[in-house]
DSSP file (Angstrom, degrees, kcal/mol; ACC not computed):
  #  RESIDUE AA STRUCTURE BP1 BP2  ACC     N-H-->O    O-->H-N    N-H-->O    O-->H-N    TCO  KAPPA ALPHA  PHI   PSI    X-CA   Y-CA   Z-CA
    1    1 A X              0   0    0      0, 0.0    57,-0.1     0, 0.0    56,-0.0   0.000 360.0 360.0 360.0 108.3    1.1   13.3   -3.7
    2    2 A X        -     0   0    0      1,-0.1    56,-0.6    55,-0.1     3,-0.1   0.034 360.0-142.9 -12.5 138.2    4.8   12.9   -4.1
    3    3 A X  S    S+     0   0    0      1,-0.4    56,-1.2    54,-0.2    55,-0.6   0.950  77.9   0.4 -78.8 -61.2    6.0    9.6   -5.4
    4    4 A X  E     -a   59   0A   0     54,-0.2    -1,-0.4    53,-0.2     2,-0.2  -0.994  58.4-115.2-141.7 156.4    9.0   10.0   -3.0
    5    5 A X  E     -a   60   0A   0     54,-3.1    56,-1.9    -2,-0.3    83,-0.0  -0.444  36.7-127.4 -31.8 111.7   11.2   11.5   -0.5
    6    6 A X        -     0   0    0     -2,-0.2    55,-0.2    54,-0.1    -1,-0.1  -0.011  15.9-125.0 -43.7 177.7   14.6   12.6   -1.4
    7    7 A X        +     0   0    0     53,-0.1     3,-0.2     3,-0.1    56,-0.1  -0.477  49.8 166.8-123.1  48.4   17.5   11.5    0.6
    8    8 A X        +     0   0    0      1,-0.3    87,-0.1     3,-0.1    84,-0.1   0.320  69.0  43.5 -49.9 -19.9   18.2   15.3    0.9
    9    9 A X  S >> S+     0   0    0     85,-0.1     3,-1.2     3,-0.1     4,-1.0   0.766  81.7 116.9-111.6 -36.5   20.8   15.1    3.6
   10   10 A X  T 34 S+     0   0    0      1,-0.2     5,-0.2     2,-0.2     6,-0.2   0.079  83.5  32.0 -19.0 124.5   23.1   11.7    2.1
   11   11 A X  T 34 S+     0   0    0      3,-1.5    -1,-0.2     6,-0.1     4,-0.2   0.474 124.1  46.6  86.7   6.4   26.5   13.2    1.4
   12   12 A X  T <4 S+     0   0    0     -3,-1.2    -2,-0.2     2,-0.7     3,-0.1   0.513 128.2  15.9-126.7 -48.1   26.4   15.9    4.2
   13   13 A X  S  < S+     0   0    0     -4,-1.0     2,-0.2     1,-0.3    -3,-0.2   0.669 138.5   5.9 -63.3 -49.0   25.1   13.8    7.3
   14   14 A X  S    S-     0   0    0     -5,-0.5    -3,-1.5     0, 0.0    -2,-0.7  -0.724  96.4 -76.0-151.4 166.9   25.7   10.7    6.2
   15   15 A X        -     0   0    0     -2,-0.2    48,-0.3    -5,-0.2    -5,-0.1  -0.485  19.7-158.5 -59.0 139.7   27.2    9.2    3.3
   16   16 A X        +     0   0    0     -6,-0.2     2,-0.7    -2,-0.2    -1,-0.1   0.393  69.3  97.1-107.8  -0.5   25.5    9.2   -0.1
   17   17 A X    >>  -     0   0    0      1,-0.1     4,-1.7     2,-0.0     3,-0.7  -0.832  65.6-151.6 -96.0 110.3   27.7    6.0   -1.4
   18   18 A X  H >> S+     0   0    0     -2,-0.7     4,-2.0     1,-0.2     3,-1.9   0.894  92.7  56.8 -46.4 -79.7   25.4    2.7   -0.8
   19   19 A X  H 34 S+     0   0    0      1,-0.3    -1,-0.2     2,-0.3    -2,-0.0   0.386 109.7  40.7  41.5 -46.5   28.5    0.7   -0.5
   20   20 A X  H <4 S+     0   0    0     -3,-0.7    -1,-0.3     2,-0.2    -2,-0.2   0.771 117.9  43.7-122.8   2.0   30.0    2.6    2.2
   21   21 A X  H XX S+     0   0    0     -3,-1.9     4,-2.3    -4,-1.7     3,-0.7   0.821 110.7  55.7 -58.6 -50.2   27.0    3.2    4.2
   22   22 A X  H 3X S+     0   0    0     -4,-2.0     4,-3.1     1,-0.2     5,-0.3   0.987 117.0  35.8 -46.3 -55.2   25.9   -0.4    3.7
   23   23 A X  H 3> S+     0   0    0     -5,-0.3     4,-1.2     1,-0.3    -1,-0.2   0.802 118.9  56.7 -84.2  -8.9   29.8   -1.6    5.4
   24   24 A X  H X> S+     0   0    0     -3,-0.7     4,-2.8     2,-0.2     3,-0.6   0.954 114.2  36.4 -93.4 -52.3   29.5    1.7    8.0
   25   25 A X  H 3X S+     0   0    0     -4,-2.3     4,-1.4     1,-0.3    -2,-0.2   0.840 111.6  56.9 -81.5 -36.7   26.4    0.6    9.3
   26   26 A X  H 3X S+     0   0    0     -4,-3.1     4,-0.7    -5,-0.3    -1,-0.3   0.962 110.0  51.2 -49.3 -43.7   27.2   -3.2    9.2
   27   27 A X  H XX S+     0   0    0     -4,-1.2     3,-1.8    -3,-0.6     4,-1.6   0.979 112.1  43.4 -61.3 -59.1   30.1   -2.1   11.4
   28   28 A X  H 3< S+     0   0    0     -4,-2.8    -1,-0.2     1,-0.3    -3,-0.1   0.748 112.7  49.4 -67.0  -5.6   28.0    0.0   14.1
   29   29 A X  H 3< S+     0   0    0     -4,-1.4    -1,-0.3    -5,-0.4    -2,-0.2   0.606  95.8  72.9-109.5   5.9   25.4   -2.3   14.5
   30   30 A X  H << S+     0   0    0     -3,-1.8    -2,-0.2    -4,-0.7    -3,-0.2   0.772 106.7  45.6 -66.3 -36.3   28.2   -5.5   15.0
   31   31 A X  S  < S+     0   0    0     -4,-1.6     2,-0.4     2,-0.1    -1,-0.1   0.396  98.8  77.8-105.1  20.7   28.7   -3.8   18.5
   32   32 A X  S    S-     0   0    0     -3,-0.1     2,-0.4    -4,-0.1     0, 0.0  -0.876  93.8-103.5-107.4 137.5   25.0   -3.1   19.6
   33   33 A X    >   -     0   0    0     -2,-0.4     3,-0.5     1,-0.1    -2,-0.1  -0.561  25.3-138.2 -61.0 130.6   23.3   -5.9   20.9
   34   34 A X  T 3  S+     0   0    0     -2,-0.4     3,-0.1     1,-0.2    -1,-0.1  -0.007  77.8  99.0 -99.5   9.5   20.4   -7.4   18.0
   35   35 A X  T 3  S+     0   0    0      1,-0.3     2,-0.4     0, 0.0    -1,-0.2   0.811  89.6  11.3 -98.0 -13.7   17.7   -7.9   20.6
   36   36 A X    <   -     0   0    0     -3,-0.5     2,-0.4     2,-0.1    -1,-0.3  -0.989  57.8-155.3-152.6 172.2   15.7   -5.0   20.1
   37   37 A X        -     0   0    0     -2,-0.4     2,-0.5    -3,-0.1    -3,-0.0  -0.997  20.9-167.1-132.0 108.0   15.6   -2.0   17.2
   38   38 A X        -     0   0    0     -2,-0.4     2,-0.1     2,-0.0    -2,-0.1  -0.984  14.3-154.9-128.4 159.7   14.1    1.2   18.7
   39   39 A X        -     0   0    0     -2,-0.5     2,-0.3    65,-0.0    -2,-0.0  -0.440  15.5-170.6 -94.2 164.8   13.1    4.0   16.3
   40   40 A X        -     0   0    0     -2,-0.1     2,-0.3    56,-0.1    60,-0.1  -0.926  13.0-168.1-151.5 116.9   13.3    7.6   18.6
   41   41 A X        -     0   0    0     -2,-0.3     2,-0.1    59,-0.0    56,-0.1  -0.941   5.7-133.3-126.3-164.9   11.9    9.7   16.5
   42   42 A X        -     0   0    0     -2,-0.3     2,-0.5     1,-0.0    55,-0.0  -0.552  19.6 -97.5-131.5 163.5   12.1   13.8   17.2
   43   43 A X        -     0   0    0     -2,-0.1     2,-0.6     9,-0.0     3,-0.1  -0.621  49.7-108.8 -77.5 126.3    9.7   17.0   17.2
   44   44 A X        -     0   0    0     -2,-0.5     3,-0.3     1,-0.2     5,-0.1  -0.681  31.2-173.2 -80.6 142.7    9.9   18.8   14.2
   45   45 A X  S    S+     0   0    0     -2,-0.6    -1,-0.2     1,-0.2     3,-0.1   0.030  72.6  75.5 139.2 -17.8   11.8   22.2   14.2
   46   46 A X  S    S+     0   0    0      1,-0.3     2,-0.3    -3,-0.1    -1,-0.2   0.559 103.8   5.5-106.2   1.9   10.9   23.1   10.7
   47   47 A X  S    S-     0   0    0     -3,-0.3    -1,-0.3    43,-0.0     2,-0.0  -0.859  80.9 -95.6-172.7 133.5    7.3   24.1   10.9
   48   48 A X        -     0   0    0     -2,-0.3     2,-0.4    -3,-0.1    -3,-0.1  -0.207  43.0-178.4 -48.9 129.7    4.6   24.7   13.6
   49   49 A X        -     0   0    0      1,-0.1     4,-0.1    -5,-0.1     3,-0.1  -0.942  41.3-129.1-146.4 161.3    2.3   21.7   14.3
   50   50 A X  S    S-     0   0    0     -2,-0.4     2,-0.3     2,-0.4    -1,-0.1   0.518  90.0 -54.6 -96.0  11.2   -0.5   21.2   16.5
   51   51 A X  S    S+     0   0    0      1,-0.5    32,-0.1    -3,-0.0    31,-0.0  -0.807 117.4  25.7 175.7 -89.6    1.3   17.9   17.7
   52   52 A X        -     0   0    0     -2,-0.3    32,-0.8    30,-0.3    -1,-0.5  -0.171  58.9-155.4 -81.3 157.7    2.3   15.4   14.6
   53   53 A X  E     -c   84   0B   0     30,-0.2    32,-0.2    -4,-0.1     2,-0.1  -0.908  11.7-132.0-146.0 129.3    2.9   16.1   11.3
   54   54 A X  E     -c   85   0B   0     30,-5.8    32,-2.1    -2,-0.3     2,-0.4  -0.495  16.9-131.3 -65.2 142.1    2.4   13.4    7.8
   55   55 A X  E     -c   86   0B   0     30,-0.2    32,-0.1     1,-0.1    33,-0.1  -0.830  11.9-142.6 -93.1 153.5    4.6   13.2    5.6
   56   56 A X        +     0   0    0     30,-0.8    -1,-0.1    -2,-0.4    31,-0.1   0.833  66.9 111.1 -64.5 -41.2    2.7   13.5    1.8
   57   57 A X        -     0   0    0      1,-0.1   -54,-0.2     2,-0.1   -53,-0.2   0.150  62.5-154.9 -84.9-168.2    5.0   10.9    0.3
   58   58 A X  S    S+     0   0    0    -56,-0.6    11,-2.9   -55,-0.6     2,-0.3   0.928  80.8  18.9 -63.4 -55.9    4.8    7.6   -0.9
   59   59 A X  E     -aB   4  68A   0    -56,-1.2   -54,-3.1     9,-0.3     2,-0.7  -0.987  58.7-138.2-120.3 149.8    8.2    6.6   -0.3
   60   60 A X  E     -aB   5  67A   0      7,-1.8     7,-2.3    -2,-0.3   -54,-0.1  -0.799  24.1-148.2 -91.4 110.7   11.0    7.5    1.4
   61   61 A X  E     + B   0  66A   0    -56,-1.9     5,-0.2    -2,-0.7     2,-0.2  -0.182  23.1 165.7 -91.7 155.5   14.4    7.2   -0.7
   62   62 A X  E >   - B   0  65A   0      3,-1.8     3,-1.8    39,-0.1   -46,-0.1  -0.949  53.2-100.0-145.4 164.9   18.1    6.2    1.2
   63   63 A X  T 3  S+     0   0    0      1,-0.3   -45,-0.2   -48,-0.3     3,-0.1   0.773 124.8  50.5 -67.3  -1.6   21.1    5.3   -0.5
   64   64 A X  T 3  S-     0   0    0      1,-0.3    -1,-0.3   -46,-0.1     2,-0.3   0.772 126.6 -63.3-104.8   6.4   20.4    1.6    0.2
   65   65 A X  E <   -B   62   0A   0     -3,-1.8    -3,-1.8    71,-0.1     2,-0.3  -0.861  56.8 -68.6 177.0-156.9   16.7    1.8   -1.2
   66   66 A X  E     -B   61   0A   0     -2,-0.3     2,-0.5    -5,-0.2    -5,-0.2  -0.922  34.0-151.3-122.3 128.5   13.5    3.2   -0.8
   67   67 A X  E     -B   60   0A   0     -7,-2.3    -7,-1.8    -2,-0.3     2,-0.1  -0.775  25.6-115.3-105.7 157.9   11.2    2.3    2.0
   68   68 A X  E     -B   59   0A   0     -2,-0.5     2,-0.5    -9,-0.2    -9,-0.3  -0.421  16.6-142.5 -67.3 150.3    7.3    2.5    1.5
   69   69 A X        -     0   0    0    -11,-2.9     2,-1.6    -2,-0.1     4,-0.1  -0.821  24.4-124.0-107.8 157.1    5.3    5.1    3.6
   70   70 A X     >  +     0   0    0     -2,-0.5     4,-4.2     1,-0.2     5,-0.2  -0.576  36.5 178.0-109.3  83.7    1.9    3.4    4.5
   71   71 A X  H  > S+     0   0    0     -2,-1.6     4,-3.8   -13,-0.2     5,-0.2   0.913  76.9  63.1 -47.5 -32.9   -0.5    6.2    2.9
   72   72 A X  H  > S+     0   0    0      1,-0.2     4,-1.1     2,-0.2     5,-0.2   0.951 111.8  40.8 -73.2 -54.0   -3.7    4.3    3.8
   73   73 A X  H >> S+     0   0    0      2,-0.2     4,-2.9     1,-0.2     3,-1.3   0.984 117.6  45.1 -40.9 -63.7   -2.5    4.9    7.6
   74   74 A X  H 3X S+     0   0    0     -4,-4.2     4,-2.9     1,-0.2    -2,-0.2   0.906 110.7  48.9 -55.1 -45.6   -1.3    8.3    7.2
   75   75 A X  H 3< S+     0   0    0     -4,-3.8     4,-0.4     2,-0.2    -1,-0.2   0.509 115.5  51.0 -60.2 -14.1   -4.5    9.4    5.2
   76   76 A X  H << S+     0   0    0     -3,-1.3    -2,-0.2    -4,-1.1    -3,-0.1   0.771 113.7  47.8 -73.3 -43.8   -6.6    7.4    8.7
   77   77 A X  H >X S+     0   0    0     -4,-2.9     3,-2.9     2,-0.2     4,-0.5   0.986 115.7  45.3 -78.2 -59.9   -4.3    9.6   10.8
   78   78 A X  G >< S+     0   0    0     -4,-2.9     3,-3.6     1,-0.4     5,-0.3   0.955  96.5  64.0 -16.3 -87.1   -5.3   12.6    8.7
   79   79 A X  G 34 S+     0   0    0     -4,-0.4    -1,-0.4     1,-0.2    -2,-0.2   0.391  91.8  72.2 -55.1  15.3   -8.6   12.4    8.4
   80   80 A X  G <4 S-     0   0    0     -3,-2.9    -1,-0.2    -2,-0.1    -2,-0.2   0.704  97.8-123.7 -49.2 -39.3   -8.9   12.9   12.6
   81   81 A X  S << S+     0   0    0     -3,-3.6    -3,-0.1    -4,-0.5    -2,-0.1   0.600  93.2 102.4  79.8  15.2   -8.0   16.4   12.5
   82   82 A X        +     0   0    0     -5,-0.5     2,-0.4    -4,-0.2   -30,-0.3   0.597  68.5  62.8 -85.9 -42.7   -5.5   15.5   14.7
   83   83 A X        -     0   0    0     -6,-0.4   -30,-0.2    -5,-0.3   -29,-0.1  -0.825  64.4-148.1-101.3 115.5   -2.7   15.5   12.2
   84   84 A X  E     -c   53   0B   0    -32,-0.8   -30,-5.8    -2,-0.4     2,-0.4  -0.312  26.3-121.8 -81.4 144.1   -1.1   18.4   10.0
   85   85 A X  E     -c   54   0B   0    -32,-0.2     2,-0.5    -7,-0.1   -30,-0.2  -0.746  20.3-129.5 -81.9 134.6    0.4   17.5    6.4
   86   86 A X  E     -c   55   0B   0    -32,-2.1   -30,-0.8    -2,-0.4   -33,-0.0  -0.815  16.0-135.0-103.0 123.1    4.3   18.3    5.6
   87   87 A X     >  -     0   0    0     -2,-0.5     4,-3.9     1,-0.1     5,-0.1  -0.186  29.5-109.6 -72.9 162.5    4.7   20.1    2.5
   88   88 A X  H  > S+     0   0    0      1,-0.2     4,-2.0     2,-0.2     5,-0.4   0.966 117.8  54.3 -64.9 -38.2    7.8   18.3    0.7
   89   89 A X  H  > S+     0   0    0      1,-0.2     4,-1.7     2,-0.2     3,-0.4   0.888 112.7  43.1 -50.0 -47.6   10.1   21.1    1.2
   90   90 A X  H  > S+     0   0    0      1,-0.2     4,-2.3     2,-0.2    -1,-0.2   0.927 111.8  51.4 -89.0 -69.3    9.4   21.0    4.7
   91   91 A X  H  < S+     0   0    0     -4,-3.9    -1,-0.2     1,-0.2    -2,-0.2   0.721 115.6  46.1 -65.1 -19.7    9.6   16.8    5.0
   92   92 A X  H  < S+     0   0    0     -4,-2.0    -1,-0.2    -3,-0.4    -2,-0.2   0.775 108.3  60.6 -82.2 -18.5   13.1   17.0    3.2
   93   93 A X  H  < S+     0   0    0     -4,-1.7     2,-0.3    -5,-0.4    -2,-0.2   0.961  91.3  71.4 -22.7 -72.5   14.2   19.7    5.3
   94   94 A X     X  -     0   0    0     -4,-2.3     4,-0.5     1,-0.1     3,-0.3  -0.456  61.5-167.2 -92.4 129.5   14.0   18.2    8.3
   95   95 A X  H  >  +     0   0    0     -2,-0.3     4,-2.7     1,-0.2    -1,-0.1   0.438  56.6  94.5 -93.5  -7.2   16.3   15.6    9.2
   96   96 A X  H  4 S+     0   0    0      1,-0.2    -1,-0.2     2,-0.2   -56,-0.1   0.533  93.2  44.5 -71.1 -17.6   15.4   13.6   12.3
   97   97 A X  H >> S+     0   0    0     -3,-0.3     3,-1.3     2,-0.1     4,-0.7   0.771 108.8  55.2 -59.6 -57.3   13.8   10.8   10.3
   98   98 A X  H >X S+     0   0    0     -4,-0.5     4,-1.5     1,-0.3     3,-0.8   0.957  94.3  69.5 -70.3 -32.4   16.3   10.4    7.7
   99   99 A X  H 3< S+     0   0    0     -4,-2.7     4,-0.3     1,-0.2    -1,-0.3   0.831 111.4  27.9 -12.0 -49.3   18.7    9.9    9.9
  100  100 A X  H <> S+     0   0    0     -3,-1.3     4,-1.9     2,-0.1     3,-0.4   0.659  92.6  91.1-110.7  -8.0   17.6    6.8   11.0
  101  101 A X  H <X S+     0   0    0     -3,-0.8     4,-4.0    -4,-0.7     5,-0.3   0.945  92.8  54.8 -47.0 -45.8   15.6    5.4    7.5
  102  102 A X  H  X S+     0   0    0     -4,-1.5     4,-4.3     2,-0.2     3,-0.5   0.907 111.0  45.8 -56.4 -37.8   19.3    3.7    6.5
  103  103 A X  H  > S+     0   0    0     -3,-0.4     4,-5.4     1,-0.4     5,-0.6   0.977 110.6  50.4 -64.1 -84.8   19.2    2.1    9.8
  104  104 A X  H  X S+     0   0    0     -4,-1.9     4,-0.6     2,-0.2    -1,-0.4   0.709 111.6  44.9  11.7 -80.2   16.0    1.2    9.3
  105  105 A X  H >X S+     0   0    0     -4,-4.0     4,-3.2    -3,-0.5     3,-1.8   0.987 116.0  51.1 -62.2 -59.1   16.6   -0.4    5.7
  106  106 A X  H 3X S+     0   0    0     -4,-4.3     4,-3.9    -5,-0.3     3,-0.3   0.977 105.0  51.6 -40.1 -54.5   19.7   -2.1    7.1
  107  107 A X  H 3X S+     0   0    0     -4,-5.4     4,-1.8     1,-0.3    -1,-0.2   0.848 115.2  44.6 -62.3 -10.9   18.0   -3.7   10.1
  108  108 A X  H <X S+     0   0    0     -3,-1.8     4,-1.4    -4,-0.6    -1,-0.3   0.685 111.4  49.5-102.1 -13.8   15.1   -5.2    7.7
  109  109 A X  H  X S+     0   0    0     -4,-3.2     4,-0.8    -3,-0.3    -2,-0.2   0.697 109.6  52.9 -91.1  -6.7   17.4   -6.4    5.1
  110  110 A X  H >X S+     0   0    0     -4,-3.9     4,-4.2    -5,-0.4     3,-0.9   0.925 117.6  44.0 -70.5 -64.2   19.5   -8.1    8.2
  111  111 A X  H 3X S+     0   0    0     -4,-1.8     4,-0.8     1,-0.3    -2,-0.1   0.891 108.9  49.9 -33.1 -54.2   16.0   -9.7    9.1
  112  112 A X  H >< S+     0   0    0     -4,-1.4     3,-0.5     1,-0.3    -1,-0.3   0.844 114.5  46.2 -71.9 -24.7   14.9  -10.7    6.2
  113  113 A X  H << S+     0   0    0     -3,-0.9    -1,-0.3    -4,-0.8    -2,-0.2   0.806 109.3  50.6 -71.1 -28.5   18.1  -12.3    5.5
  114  114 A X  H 3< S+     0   0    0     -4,-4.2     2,-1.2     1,-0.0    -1,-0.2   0.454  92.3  94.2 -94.0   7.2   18.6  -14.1    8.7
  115  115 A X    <<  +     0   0    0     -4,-0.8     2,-0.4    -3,-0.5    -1,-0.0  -0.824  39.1 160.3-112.4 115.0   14.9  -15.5    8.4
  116  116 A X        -     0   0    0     -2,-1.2     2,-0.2     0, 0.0    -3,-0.0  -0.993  25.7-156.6-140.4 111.1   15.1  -18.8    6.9
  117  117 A X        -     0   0    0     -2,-0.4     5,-0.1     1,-0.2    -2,-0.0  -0.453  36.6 -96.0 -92.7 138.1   11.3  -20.8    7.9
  118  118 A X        -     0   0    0     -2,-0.2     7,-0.2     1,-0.1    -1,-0.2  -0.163  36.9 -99.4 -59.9 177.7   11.6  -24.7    7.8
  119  119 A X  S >  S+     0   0    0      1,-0.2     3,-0.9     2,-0.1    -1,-0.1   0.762 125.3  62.2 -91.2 -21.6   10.5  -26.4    4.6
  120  120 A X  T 3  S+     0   0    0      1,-0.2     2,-0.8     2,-0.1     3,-0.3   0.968 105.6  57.0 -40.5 -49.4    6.8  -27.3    6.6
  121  121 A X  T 3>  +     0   0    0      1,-0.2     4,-1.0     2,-0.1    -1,-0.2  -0.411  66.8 120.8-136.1  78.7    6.8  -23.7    6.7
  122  122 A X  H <> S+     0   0    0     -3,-0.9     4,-0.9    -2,-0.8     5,-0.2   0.616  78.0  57.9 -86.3 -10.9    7.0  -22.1    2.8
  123  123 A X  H >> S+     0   0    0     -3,-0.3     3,-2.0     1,-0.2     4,-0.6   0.959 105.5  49.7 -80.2 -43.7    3.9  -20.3    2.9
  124  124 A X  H 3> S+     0   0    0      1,-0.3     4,-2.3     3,-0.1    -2,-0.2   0.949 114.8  43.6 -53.0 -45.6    5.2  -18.4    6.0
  125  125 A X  H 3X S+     0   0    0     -4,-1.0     4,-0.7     2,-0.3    -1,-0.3   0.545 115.3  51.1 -98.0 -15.1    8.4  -17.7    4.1
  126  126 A X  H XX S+     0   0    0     -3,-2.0     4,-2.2    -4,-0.9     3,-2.0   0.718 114.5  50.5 -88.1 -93.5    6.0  -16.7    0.4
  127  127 A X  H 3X S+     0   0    0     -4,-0.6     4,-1.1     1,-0.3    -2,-0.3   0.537 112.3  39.5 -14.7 -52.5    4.2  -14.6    2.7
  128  128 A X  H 3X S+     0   0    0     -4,-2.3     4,-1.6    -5,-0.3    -1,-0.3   0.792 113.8  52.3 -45.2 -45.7    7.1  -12.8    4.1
  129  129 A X  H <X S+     0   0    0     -3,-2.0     4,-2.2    -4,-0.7     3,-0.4   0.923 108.4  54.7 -86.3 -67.8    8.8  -12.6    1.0
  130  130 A X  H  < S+     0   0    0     -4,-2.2     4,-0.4     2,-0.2    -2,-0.2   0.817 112.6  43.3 -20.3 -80.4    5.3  -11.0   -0.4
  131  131 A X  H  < S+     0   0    0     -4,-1.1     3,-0.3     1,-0.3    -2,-0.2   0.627 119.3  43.9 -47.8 -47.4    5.3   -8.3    2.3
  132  132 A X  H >< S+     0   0    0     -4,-1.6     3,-0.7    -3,-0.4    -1,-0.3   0.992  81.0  96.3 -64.8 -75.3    9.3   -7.6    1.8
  133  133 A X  G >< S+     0   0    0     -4,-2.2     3,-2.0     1,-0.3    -1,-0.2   0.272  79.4  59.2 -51.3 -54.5    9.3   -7.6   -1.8
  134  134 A X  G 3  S+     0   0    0     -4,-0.4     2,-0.9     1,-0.3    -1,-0.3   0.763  99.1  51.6 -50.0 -72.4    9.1   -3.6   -1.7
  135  135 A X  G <  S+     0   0    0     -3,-0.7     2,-0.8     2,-0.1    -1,-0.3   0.056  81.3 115.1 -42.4  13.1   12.7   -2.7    0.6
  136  136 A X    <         0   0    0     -3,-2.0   -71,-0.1    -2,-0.9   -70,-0.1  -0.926 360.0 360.0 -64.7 110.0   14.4   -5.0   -2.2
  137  137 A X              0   0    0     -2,-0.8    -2,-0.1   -73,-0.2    -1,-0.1   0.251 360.0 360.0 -31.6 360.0   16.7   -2.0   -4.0
């Protein structure tokens, strides 16, 4: 299995400079409303699939980090026979997912910053913090 994804379109699509993706994406998401984050994602185009296709890797890279893939899911989805595997060439090919990963990163490092637990409630906030530790760059 692949460790990770490339960020295979950054600097053609999108910007590949954290710094000015981080302040471009702060900007577009100051004039969208914060009450809900929905992910759209798309069919892919880049290979035949009998509906869904996994991706192989572990993580997925963007310039403002790396998010986790949840194998243990994808390898449950798998094992149905319901779901085809995406060779890596294939899963950096195709671009309708990374598109939206920075977004993604951004909108959980806005959460996790704006989530500040009373002092009653540090175990929620250890716990969170646990679960987060991985989208830290």
């Amino acid at each position: 299995m692949p460790s990770s994804r490339r960020a295979t379109h950054a600097g053609s699509w999108y910007s590949n400079d954290e710094e000015e993706l981080d302040i471009q994406l702060s900007r577009w998401l100051d004039i969208v409303p914060e009450t809900s984050t929905t992910l759209h994602t798309q069919e892919t185009v880049e290979i035949p699939t009998r509906g869904c296709a996994l991706s192989q890797c572990a993580a997925y890279e963007t310039p403002l980090g790396s998010l986790d893939v949840d194998v243990s899911t994808n390898a449950a989805l798998h094992s149905t026979g319901k779901f085809d595997k995406m060779s890596i060439s294939v899963d950096e090919d195709e671009h309708s997912i990374e598109m939206q990963l920075p977004y993604v990163h951004k909108m959980l490092s806005r959460y996790v910053q704006a989530t500040i637990p009373s002092p009653q409630h540090a175990h929620v906030l250890r716990t969170f913090s646990d679960y987060v530790q991985h989208l830290r760059p």
